[in-house]
Each structure stands twice: as C-alpha cells, then as structure tokens.
Phi, psi and omega in degrees: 000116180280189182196200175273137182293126167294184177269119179312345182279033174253337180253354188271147188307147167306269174022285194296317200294297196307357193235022143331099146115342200231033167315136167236002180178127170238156172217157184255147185247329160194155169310118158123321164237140183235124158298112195234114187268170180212160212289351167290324183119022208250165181231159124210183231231109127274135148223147203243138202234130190309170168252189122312155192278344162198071180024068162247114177250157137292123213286332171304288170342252205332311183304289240266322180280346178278302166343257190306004152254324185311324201297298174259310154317005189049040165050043172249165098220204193192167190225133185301181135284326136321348173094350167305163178249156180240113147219148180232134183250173203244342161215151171260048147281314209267326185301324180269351181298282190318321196258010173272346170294330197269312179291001194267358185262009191087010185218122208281156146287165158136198170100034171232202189005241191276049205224163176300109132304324167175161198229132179236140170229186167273188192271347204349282177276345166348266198236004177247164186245002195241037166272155150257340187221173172241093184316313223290303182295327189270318129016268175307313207279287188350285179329302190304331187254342153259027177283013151276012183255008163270337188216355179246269181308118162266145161277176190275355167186193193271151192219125170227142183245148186193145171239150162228173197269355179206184211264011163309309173069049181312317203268048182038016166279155180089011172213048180190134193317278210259138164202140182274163147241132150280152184205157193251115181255359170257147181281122164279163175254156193250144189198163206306002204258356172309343175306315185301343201263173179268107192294317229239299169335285158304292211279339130350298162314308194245145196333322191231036154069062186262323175265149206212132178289152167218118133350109147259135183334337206264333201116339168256208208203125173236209187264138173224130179260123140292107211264007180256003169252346181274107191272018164038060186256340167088056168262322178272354164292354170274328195247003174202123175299335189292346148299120196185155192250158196275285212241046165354301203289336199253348216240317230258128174213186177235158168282114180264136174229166171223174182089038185257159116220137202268046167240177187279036161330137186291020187217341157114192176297099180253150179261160192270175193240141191276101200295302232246084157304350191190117164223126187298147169281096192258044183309179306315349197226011185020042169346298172260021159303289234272310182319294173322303187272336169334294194313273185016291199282336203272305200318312170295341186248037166256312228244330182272152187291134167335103190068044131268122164304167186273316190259020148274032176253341178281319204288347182280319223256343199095132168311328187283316196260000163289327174287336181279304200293346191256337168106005174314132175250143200277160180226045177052013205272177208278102170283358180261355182261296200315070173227187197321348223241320171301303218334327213253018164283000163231082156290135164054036150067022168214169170315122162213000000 
C-alpha cells in the first residue's frame, strides 16, 4: 500500500527532532565531537567515527554499532558522504561513553578542522570488471600509516583522501585533495567474439569516440580502437566481451593526483592533476603508494600556511616548486591539461 513520503524527522531522535531548523552556533570540542547550541540554549553531541575505506561491514559489526547507537544515540545514525559514521548524542557523557565503545570496537574518532577527513574508495575488484587496481586495499595500507593524522596531528586544513579502481572514479576521485585511479596502461583488443556484441552499443560506451564500426571484407562489421585517442578507461571491456585487455596483470597500475575539490570555493569545484602517471600494483602493502603520498601530507604540512587545502598551497607555490620541495619527478607534462580526461597521455612515464 503506497502513501506520501514521509518527513525524514520521523526518524530521527525527539532531542534532535525539537532543534530542527533552529541552530545558532557549534564548536568542536575535541577532534570527532561537536557541540551543537540551538536558539533555545538546548545542546546535543555529534561524533563522528572513522568507516572502513569503502564502508563494507560485517552484519555481526553493524548488530554491535546499532547496540551502541540504541544505547546513546536514540538509536538513530547515519553514514556521511565521506563514509563516516554519525551520532548525536543527547549529553556529552553519552558522547563520550560512545566514543570510548566505539574505539574499543576499532574505530578511531576525530575527521574535523585541521584533521584526516575521510578517506573513500569504490568497490573496485569486489564486483567490477573495468578495476586496474584494488582501490579498497591501497586505502586500508593509507589508513594504517596516517591514522594519526585524524584525531591527533593536525594539518594545516582538512585533508580528504579517496581511491578508485579505474579512471570512472566511482570512488569520488579527482574531487578529493589527494586521490589514487586505477588506469589500464595497454590499448585493449578486439577478438572474433566481439561479433556477439552490440557493435554500436559498445562503441557508444567510449568517452572520447576511440572506438569505430569497421567493414570486413566478406561484409560484415566489426571494431576497430584508435589507439593515439583511447584513454584506457576499460568501459568497453565492460559493455562488451569481445573486448579484452591482454596482459592486465602485468601492464595495469594506478595514478596519484592531487588538489580536486567539490566546495563552494573561491575558483568553484576544481579536479585535482595528475602528479604520479604511473605507479605498478604492488599487494599486499603498496608500499610506494603509501611512501608517495606519505611525502605529499608531510611536504604540505611543512610547507603550507594555516587553512591551506593542498590545492591552494600548490596555487600560491606553483607546480615547479611543489615538485621540487616533495622530490617528485616531473616528466614535462601540461598541468592544466592532465587530469582524468589527460592520464594516459604519459603511458609508460613519457609523452606521446
């Protein structure tokens, strides 16, 4: 039996519910909790709690964090856009109760002002066929070596971090100060079985017209890839079987870019630029992911002024002195062109 969509305050704690609409003022209180006043004099407590990097639980986990929001929360919470956990609490006894349950459960507080906001990635091999990398995993190694940088060390401004397994960037990359891409660095090939496919359907799928119907002699019609136009994004290898990349395992790594951000900024919503063209999928601990971007956080929180974003500390110093003070090496490439719509324009770390 339908009806009228109900009012999302139907689910939400009474607490919460009477101060709807009528805030006047918050203060963070430690990384993770925020105090929140309202025009009455009335308080209540959010805090926010680290996820998994791309919020996949187990239903025991979930049964033990719904315990513990019924317990403080008015059995209410919510997952962020970052993947974060949410609870308001109704005193900050209980705000602090929560957040000492929730870390004996593995999960730090913190993610505000000059702190690790979130870190997100896609599903990447979980369930897709078009990943070059395992977003989820180089994410968790990230995590392991800068989670003081969510609730202890501050940085000179929020820091968001994000991974995705192919340059779609299903996982908010290219809009989050720092981001990992999976990238396919060989041109896939076409084979007889592409007959099976919807020829138009498939050359459709890509982004920049790379794919083309072709006449075979006998009269029928198969695919042909342009390979100085083809951005290695794997979409037709998604929409079509007859489509396939050779040697994946050997050829396929990801991209670091840095500077994307989605506010309301004074330069609007900028995508970040691709520092890092190539680094190989090196599991379990992606060691010179984790290095590379390690250099990044520090180099910026040396170097940048107090409420600089990473990319407006590159826009004060210049791309030549971001390369130089992090020790990175430049391959000449265009920085106002290279951002995802660029990447594969440095296949194998050169120019073509």
């Amino acid at each position: 039996m339908e009806g009228p969509a109900r009012p999302y305050t139907n689910f939400i704690p009474p607490y919460l519910k009477e101060s709807v609409g009528k805030w006047k003022t918050h203060k963070v209180l430690e990384p993770g909790i925020i105090e929140h006043l309202d025009t009455s004099g009335n308080k209540i407590y959010t805090v926010r709690v680290a996820s998994t990097p791309n919020g996949r639980y187990s239903t025991e986990t979930m049964r033990k964090i719904s315990a513990i929001a019924r317990k403080y929360a008015g059995a209410s919470m919510r997952f962020t856009g970052g993947i974060n956990m949410e609870f308001v609490t109704k005193d900050l006894n209980d705000a602090i109760s929560l957040k000492t349950e929730m870390e004996d459960l593995g999960f730090p507080i913190g993610g505000w002002d000059g702190h690790l906001w979130n870190m997100t990635s896609c599903a990447g091999y979980f369930h897709c066929a078009l990943a070059a990398t395992d977003a989820p995993s180089i994410l968790q190694n990230l995590a392991n070596n800068l989670g003081k940088y969510f609730n202890k060390e501050e940085l000179p401004a929020k820091l968001t971090i994000s991974s995705s397994g192919c340059p779609s960037s299903c996982g908010n990359s290219f809009l989050t100060d720092i981001s990992i891409s999976g990238i396919h660095t060989e041109i896939p090939i076409v084979t007889p079985e592409v007959s099976k496919c919807d020829l138009q359907g498939t050359a459709y799928t890509c982004p920049v017209g790379a794919i083309q119907l072709k006449q075979l002699p006998d009269g029928s019609r198969t695919l042909e890839i342009r390979a100085n136009l083809c951005i290695g994004c794997g979409l037709c290898v998604g929409a079509c079987g007859g489509i396939i990349f050779e040697t994946p395992e050997k050829t396929d790594g990801h991209a670091i870019s840095i500077g994307g951000k989605a506010v309301p900024s004074r330069v609007g919503t900028t995508l970040g630029r691709v520092v890092v063209p190539y680094l190989p999928n090196e599991p379990p601990y992606y060691k010179k992911t984790v290095a590379v971007v390690t250099r990044i956080i520090e180099t910026w929180k040396k170097d940048a002024r107090k409420g600089e974003r990473i990319a407006d500390w590159v826009d004060r110093i210049g791309w030549e002195s971001f390369y130089e003070k992090t020790g990175l090496p430049f391959y000449g490439q265009s920085m106002e062109y290279l951002d995802v719509r660029g990447m594969m324009t440095l296949r194998d770390g050169g120019t073509r």
